[in-house]
ZADO-1210 file (C-alpha; in nm, 4 decimals, padded with zeros to 6 digits):
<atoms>
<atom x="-04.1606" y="00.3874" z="04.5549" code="UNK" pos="1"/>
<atom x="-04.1551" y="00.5754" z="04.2355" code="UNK" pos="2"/>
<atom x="-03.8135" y="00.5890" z="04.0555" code="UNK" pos="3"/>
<atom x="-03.7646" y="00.8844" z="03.8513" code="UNK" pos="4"/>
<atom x="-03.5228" y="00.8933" z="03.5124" code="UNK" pos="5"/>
<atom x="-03.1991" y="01.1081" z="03.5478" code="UNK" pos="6"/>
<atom x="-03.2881" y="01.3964" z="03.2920" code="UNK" pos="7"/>
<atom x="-03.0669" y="01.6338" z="03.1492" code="UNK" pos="8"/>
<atom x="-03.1032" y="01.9944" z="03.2352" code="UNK" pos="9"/>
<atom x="-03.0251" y="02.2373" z="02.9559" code="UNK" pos="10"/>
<atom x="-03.0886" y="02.5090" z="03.1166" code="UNK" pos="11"/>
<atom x="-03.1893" y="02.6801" z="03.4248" code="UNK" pos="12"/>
<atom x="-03.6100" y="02.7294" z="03.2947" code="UNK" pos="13"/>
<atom x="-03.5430" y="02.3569" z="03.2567" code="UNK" pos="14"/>
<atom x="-03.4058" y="02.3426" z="03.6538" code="UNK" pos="15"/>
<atom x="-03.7071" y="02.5440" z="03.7521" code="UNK" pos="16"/>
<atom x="-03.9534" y="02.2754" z="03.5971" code="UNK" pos="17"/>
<atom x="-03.7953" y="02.0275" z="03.8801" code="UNK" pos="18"/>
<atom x="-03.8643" y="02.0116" z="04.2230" code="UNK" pos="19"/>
<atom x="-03.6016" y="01.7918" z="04.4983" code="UNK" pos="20"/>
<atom x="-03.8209" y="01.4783" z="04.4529" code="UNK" pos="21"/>
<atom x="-03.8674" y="01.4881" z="04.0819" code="UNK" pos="22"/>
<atom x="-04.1371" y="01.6383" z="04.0097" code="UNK" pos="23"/>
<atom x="-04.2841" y="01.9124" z="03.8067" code="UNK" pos="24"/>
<atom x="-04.2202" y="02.2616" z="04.0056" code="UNK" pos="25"/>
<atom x="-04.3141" y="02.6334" z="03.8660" code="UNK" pos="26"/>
<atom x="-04.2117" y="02.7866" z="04.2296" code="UNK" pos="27"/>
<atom x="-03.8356" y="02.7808" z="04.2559" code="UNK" pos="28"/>
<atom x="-03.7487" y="03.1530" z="04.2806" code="UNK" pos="29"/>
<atom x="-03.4600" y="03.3015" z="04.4349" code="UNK" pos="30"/>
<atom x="-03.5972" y="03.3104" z="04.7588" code="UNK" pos="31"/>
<atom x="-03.6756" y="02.9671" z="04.7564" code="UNK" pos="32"/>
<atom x="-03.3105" y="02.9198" z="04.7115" code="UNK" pos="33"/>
<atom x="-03.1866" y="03.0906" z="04.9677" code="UNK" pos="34"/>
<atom x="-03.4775" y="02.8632" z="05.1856" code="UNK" pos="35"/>
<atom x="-03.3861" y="02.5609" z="05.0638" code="UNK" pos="36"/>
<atom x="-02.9844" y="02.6024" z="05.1659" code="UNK" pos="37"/>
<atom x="-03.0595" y="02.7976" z="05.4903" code="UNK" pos="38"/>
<atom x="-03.2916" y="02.4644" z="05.5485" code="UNK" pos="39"/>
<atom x="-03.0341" y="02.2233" z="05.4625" code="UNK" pos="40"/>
<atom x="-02.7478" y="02.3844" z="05.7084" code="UNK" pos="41"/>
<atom x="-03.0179" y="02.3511" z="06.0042" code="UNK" pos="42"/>
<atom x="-03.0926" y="01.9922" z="05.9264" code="UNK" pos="43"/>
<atom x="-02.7550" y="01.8441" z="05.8775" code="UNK" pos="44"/>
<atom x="-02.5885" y="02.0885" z="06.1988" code="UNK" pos="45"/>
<atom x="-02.9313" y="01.8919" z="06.3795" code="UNK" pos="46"/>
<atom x="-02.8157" y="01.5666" z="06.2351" code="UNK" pos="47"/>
<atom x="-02.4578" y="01.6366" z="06.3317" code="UNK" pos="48"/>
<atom x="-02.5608" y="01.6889" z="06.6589" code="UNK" pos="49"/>
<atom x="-02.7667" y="01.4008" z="06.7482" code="UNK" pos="50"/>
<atom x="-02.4778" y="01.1680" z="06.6080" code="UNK" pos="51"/>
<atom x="-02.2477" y="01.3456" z="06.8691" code="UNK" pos="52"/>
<atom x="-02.4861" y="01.3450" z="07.1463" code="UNK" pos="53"/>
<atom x="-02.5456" y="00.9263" z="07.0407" code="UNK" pos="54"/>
<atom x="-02.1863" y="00.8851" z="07.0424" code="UNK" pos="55"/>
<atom x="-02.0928" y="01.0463" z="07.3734" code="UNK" pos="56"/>
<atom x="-02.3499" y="00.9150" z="07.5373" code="UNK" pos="57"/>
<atom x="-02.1971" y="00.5842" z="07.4504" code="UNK" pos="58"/>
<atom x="-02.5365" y="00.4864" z="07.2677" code="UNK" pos="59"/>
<atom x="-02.3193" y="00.3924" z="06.9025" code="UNK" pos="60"/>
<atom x="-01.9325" y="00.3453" z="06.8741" code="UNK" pos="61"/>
<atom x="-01.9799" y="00.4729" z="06.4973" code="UNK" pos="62"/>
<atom x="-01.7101" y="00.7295" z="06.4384" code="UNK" pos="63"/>
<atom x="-01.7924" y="00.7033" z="06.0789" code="UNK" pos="64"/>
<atom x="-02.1004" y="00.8563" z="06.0948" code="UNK" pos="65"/>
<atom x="-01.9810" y="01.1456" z="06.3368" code="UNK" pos="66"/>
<atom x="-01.7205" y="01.2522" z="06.0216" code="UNK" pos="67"/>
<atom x="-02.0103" y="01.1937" z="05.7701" code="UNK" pos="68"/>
<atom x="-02.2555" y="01.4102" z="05.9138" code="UNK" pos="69"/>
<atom x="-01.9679" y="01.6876" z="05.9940" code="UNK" pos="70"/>
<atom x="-01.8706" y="01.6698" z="05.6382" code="UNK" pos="71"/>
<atom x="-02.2584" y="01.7414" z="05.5234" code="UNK" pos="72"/>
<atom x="-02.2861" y="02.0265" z="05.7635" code="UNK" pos="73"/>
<atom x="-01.9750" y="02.2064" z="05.6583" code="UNK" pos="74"/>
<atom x="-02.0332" y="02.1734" z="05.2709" code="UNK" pos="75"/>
<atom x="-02.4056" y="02.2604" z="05.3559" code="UNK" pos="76"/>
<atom x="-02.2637" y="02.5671" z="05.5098" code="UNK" pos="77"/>
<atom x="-02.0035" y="02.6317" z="05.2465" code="UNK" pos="78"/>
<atom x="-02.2689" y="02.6107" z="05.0234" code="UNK" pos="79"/>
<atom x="-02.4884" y="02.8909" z="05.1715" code="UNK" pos="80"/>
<atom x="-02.1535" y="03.1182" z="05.2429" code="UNK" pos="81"/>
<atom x="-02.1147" y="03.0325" z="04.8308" code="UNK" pos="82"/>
<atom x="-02.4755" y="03.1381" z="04.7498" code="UNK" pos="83"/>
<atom x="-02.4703" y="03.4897" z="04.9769" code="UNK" pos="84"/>
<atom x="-02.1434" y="03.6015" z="04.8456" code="UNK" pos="85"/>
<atom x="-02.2893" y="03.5221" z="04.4943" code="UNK" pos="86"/>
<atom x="-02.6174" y="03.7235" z="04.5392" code="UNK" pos="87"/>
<atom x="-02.4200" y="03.9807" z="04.6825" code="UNK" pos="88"/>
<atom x="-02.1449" y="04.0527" z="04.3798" code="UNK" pos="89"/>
<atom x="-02.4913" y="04.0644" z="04.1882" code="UNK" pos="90"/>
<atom x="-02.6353" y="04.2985" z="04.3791" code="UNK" pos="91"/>
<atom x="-02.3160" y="04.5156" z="04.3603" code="UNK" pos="92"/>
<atom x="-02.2763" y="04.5043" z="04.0018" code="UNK" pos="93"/>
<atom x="-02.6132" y="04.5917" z="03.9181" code="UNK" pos="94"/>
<atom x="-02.5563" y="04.9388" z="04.1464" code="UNK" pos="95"/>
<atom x="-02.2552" y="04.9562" z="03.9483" code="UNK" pos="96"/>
<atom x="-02.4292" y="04.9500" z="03.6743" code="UNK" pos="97"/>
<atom x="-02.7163" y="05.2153" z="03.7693" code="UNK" pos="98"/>
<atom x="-02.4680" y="05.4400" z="03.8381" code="UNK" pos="99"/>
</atoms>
């Protein structure tokens, strides 16, 4: 396992340079964005799941990880409501601005 240096990001070129495991990464566009948090809801609402299904099923007594996983899936949906509402006051003010 590779362990990769905390580096600080001056900007966002320098964010674009950096992929999620630390490596070098030219393709992060705004659509990859939007992919990356819309992929990120479905996994942690799937994770969130499965620890409810395993916990009324009786298979863990965990409660913990029930509250973990619903905390990930609502700030992975906060996230995305964060993101569209962003992208769309952009997309308003620049018709504002064509006006």
């Amino acid at each position: 396992m590779n362990i990769v240096p905390i580096q600080k990001l001056n900007t966002l070129e320098d964010l674009s340079k950096v992929n999620q495991k630390g490596k070098i990464d030219n393709t992060l566009s705004f659509k990859n964005i939007f992919e990356n948090a819309i992929n990120d809801v479905k996994s942690t609402e799937d994770t969130l799941a499965k620890e409810q299904y395993l916990f009324e099923t009786g298979q863990t007594d965990n409660t913990h990880d029930i509250t973990i996983a619903a905390s990930k899936a609502q700030i992975s949906v906060d996230l995305l409501v964060q993101l569209r509402n962003k992208a769309l006051d952009a997309y308003n003010e620049l018709n504002r601005l064509s006006l």
